[in-house]
C-alpha positions as CSV (number, residue, x, y, z in Angstrom):
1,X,-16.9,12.7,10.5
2,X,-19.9,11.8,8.7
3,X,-20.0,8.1,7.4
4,X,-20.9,10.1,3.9
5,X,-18.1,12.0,4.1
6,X,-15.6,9.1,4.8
7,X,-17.1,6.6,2.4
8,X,-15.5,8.8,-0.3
9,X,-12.6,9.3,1.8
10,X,-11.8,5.3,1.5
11,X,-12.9,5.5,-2.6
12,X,-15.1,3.1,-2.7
13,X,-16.4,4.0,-6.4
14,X,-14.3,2.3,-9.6
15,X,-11.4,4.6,-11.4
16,X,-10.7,3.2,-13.8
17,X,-11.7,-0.4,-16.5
18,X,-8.6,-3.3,-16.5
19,X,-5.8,-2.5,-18.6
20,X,-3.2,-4.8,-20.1
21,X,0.3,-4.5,-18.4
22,X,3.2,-2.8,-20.0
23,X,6.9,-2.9,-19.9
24,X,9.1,-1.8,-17.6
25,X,11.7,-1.3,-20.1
26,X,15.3,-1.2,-20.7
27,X,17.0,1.7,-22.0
28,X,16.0,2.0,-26.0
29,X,18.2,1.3,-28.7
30,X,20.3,4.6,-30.2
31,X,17.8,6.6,-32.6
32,X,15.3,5.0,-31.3
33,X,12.3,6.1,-29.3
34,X,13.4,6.2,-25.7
35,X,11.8,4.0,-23.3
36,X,11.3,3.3,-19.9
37,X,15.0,2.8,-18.2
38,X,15.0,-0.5,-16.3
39,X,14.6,-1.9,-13.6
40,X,17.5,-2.9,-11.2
41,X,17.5,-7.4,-11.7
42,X,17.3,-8.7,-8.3
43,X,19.8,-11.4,-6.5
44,X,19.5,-14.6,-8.9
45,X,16.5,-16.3,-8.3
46,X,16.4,-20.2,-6.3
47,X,17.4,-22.6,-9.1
48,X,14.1,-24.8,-8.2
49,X,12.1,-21.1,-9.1
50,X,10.6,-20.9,-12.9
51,X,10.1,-17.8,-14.2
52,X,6.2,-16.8,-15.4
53,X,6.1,-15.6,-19.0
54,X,6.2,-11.8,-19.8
55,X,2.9,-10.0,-20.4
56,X,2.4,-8.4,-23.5
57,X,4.6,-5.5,-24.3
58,X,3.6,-2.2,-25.9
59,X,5.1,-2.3,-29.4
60,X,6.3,1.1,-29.5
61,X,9.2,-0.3,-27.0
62,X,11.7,-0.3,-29.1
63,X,13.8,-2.8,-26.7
64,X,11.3,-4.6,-24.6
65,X,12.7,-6.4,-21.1
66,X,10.2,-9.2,-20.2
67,X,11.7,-9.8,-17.0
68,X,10.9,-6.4,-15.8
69,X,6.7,-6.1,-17.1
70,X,3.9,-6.7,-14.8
71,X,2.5,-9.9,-15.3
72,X,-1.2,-10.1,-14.9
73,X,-2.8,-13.1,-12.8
74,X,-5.7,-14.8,-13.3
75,X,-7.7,-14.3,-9.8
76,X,-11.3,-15.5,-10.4
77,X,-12.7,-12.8,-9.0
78,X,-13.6,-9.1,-9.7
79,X,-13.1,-7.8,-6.1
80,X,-10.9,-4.5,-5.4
81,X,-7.8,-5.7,-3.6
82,X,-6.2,-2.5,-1.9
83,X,-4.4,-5.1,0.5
84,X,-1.6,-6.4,0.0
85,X,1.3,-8.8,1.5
86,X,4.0,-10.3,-0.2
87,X,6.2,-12.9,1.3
88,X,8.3,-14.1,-1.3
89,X,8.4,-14.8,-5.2
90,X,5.7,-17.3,-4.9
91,X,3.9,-16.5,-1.9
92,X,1.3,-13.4,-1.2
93,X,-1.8,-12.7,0.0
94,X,-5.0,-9.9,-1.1
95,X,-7.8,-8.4,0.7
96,X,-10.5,-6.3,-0.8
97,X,-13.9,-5.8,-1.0
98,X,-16.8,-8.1,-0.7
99,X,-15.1,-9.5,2.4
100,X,-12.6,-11.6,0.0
101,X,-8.8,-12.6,1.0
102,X,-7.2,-14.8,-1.6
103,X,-3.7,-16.6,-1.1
104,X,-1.2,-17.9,-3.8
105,X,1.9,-20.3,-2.8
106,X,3.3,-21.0,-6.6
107,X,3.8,-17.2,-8.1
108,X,0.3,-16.5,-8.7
109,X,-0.2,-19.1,-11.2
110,X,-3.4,-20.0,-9.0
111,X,-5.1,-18.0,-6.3
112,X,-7.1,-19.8,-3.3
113,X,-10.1,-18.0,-1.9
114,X,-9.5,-18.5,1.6
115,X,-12.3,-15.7,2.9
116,X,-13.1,-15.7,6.4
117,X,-16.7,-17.2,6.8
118,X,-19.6,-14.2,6.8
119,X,-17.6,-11.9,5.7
120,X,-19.1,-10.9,2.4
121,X,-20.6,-7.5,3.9
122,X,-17.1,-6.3,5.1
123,X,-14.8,-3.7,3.4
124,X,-11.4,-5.7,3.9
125,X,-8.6,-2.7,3.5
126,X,-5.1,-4.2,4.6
127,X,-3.6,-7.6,5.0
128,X,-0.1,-8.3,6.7
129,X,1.2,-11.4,6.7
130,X,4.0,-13.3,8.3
131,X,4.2,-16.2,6.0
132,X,2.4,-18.6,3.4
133,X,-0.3,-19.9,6.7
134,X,0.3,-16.6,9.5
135,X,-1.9,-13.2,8.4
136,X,-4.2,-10.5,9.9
137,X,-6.7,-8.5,7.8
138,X,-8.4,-5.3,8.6
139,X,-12.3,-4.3,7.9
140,X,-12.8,-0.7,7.5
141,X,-15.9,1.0,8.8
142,X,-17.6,3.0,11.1
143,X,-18.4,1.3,14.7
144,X,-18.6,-2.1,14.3
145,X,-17.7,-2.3,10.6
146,X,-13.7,-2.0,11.8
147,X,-12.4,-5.4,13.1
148,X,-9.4,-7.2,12.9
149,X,-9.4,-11.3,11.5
150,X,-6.7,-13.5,12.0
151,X,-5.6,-16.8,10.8
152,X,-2.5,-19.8,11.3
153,X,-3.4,-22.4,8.7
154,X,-3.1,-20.4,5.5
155,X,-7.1,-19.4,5.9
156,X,-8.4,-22.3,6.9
157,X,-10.1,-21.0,9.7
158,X,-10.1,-17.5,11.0
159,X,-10.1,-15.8,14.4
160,X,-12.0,-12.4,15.1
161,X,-9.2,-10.8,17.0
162,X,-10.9,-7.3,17.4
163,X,-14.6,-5.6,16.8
164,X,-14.6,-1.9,17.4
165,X,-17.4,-0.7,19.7
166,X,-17.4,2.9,19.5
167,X,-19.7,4.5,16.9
168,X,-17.1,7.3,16.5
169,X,-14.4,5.3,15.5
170,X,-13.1,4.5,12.2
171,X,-9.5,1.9,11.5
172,X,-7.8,2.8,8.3
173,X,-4.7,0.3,8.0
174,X,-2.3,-2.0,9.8
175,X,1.0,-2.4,10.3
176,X,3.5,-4.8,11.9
177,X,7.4,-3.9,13.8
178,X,8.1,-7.6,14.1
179,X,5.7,-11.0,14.4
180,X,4.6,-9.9,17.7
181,X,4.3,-5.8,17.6
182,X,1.4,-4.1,15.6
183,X,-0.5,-1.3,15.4
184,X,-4.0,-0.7,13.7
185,X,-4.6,3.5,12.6
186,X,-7.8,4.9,13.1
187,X,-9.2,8.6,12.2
188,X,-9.7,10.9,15.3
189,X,-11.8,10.5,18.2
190,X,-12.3,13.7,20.2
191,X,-10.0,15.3,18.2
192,X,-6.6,12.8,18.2
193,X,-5.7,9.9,15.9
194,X,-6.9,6.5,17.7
195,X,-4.2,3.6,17.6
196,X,-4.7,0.3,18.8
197,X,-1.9,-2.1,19.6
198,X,-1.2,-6.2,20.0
199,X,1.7,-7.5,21.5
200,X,1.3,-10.9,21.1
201,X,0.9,-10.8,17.2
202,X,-2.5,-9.7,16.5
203,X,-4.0,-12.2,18.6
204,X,-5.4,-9.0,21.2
205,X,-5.8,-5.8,20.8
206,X,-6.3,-2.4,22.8
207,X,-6.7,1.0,22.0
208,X,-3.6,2.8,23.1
209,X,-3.5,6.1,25.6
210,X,-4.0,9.2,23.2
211,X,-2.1,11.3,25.5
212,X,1.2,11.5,23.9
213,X,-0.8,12.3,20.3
214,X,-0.8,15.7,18.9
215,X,-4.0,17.2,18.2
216,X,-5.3,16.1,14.6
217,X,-6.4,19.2,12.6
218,X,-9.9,19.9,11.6
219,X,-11.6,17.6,8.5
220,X,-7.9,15.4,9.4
221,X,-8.0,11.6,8.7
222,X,-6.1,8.5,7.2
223,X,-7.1,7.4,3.8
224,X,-7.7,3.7,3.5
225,X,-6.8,3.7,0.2
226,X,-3.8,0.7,0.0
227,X,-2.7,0.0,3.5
228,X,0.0,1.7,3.4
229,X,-0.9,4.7,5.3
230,X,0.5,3.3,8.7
231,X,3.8,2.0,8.1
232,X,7.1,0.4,10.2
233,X,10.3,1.9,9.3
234,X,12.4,-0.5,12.3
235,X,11.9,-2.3,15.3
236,X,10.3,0.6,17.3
237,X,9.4,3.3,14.1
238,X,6.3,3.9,13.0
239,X,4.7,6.3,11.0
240,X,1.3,7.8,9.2
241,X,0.3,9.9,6.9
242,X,-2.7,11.7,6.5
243,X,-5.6,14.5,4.7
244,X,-8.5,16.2,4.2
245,X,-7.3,18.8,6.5
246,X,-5.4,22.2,5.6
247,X,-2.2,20.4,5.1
248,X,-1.1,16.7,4.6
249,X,1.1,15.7,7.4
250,X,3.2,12.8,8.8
251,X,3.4,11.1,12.0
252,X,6.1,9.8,13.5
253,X,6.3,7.6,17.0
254,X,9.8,6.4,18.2
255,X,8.2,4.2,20.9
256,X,5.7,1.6,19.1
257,X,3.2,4.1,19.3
258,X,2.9,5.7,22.8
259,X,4.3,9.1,21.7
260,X,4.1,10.9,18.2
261,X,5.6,13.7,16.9
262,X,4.2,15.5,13.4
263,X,5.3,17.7,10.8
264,X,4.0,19.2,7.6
265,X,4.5,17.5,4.1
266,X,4.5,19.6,0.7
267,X,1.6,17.1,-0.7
268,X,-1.4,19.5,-1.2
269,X,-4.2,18.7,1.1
270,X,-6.9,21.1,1.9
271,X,-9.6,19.0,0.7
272,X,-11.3,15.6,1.6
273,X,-10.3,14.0,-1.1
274,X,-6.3,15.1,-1.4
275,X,-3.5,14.4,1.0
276,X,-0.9,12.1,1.3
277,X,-2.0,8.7,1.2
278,X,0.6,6.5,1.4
279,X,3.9,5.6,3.0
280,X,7.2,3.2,2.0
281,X,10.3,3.4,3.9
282,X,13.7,1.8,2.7
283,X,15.0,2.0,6.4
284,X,14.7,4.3,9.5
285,X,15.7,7.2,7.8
286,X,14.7,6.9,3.9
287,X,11.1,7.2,2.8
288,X,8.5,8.0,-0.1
289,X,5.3,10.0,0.3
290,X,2.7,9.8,-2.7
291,X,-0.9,11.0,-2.6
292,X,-2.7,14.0,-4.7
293,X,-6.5,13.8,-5.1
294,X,-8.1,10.9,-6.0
295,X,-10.9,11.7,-7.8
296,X,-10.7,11.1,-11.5
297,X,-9.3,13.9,-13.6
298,X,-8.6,16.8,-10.9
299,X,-5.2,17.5,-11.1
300,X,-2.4,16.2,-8.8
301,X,0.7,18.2,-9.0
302,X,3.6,17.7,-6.3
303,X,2.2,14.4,-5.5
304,X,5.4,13.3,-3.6
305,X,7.8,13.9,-1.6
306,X,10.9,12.1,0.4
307,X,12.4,12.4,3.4
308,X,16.0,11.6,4.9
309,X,15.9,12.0,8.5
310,X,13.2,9.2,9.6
311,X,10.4,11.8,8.3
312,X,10.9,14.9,10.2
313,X,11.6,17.0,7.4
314,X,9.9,16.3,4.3
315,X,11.1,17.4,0.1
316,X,8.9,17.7,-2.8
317,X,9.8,15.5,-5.4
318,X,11.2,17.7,-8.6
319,X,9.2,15.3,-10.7
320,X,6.6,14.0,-9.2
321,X,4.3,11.0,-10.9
322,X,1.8,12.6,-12.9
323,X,-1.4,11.7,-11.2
324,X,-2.7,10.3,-8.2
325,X,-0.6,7.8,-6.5
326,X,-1.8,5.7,-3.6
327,X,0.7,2.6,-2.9
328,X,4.4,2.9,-3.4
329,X,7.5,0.2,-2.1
330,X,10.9,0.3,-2.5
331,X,12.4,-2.4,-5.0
332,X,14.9,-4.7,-2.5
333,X,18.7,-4.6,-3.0
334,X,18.7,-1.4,-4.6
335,X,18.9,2.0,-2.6
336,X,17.7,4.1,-5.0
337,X,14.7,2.6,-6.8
338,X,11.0,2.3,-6.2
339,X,7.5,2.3,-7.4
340,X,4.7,4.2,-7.2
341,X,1.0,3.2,-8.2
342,X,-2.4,4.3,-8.8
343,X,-5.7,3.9,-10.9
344,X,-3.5,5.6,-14.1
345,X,-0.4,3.5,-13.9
346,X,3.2,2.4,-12.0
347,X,5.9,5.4,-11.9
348,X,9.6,4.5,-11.0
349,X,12.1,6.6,-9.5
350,X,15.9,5.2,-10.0
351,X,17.0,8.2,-7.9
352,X,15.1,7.4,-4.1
353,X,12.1,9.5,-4.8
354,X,13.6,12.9,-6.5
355,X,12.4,11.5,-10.2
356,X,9.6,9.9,-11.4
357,X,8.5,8.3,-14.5
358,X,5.5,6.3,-15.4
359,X,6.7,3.2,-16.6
360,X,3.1,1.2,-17.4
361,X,-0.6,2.5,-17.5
362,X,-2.8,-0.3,-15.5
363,X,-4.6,0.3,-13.0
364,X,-3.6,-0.6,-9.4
365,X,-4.1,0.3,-6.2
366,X,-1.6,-0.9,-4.0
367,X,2.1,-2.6,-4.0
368,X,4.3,-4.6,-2.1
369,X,7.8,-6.3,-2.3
370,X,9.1,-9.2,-0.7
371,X,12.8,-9.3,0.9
372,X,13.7,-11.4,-2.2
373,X,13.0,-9.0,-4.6
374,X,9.3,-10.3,-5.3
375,X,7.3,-7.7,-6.2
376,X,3.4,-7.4,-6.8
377,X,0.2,-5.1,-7.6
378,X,-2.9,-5.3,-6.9
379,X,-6.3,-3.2,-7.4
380,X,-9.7,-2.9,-9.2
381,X,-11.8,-5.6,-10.5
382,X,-10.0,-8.1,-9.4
383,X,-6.1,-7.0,-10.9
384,X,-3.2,-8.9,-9.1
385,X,-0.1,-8.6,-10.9
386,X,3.3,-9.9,-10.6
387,X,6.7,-8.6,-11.3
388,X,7.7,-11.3,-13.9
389,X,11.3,-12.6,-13.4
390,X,11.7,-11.1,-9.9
């Protein structure tokens, strides 16, 4: 793959200008217009934790819900984030572009810039993190452009845990089991999807055997669009998703990545710029694919699809979101709910995927929801948004 060719592959070009946050509203008032239906409320929140005021609200809503609307932060900075960790209400972390991670402990109110050292020329893609001081980040790139950064004291100090050394290689995302067992997804190298794997919690890394990976089709690849294209769905699950070739497919490894097994998704692919981008599983067996094309205004119809039995068959969505969609997560404590996002806006499906409807119009790139029910966005010119009174 050309490093042409894969630059638009990892959409490095703007979609879309900022856009205020709207509701994600409650069901509207009778003979009113209808709204957005709500979103699930979360266990009750810590007593010592303060809810942020609600963004502004669109004032065609007839019944607005503030504790259900994106709440925009102020970041400082006017970096893309497409990665994305959240550990709690309070506590997350963003990597983008410009080599920039920032780091918040108190909801978002403030964001720290805690980017590794020299890092400015790097393309940072994911971020998974273990708590408010633990994370690893992932640059994107050909050759030596791909590496993996570590830290223990909240950014402080960083670690280069990994710098790729073959020209022909290119990582896409990251992705945890547990605080010791991760794997990094890279396109393919003589014709099979590259993974490379720490044990001992991103501190080393090695490129796995390739012999129990099925061959990747031609013009295949990962799209490093929100790292969520390499996903855990349990302690030894893991899966990926993937483009550009003749169809969009999933893989699926049983075994922390030593063998994979792959089957055909209805996403349309056939194109370097359409496929499934990205990933979100509620457990082993439940699990969203959303993708489409993401160049701005080609069509993306049947832009997701769900799956039942741990990905090895795969349903088209009867309403899928209405554009290109390249993050999605499952809201916590509810079966049935989750969001989709994208340059055009947040879709929510109340029914585990089969439904979708766009609930608010900025412009993100990525999302991610904490075991608590915290939930955050994050994307283009430096939007990080939270999910206010969750």
């Amino acid at each position: 793959m050309t490093p042409v060719r894969k630059t638009r592959r990892v959409i490095t070009a703007g979609l879309l200008g900022t856009a205020l946050a709207l509701t994600l509203a409650a069901p509207a008032r009778a003979g009113a217009t209808p709204a957005a239906p709500a979103i699930p409320a979360p266990p009750a929140a810590p007593a010592s934790f303060a809810a942020p005021a609600p963004s502004t609200l669109s004032a065609a809503l007839a019944a607005p819900a503030p504790d259900t609307a994106w709440r925009l932060t102020a970041t400082g900075t006017d970096a893309r984030f497409r990665g994305l960790a959240a550990i709690d209400r309070r506590t997350a972390w963003a990597a983008g572009s410009k080599g920039t991670v920032l780091r918040t402990t108190d909801a978002g109110r403030t964001w720290r810039d805690v980017s590794p050292p020299g890092a400015a020329d790097l393309e940072l893609r994911d971020v998974e993190a273990f708590d408010a001081r633990r994370a690893v980040v992932l640059a994107i790139g050909e050759g030596e452009a791909s590496r993996v950064l570590r830290t223990e004291d909240g950014g402080a100090t960083w670690t280069e845990a990994f710098r790729n050394t073959d020209p022909r290689a290119f990582y896409d995302c990251v992705t945890f089991l547990d605080h010791r067992n991760g794997l990094a997804l890279g396109d393919p190298v003589d014709g099979r999807f590259r993974i490379l794997a720490t044990r001992d919690g991103g501190r080393s890394w090695a490129v796995l055997p390739d012999a129990g990976m099925p061959a990747a089709l031609p013009g295949e690849a990962g799209f490093a669009a929100s790292g969520q294209c390499l996903v855990a769905a349990g302690p030894k699950d893991v899966l990926f998703t993937t483009g550009g070739g003749a169809t969009a497919r999933v893989f699926r490894s049983a075994d922390r990545g030593r063998t994979w097994t792959v089957t055909d998704t209805p996403v349309p692919a056939g194109d370097p710029a359409r496929g499934a981008f990205a990933l979100a599983f509620r457990d082993r067996h439940h699990g969203i694919a959303v993708g489409g094309d993401y160049r701005t205004g080609q069509p993306s119809p049947d832009a997701a699809a769900t799956t039942s039995d741990g990905g090895r068959t795969w349903t088209p969505s009867a309403t899928p979101p209405p554009a290109y969609r390249s993050g999605a997560a499952w809201l916590p404590h509810h079966r049935s709910a989750a969001l989709a996002v994208g340059p055009t806006g947040t879709d929510l499906t109340l029914d585990g995927g089969r439904t979708w409807r766009t609930v608010d119009s900025g412009s993100y790139d990525t999302v991610d929801c904490a075991p608590d029910g915290g939930c955050w966005a994050s994307g283009e010119k430096g939007r990080i948004a939270r999910l206010a009174g969750r």
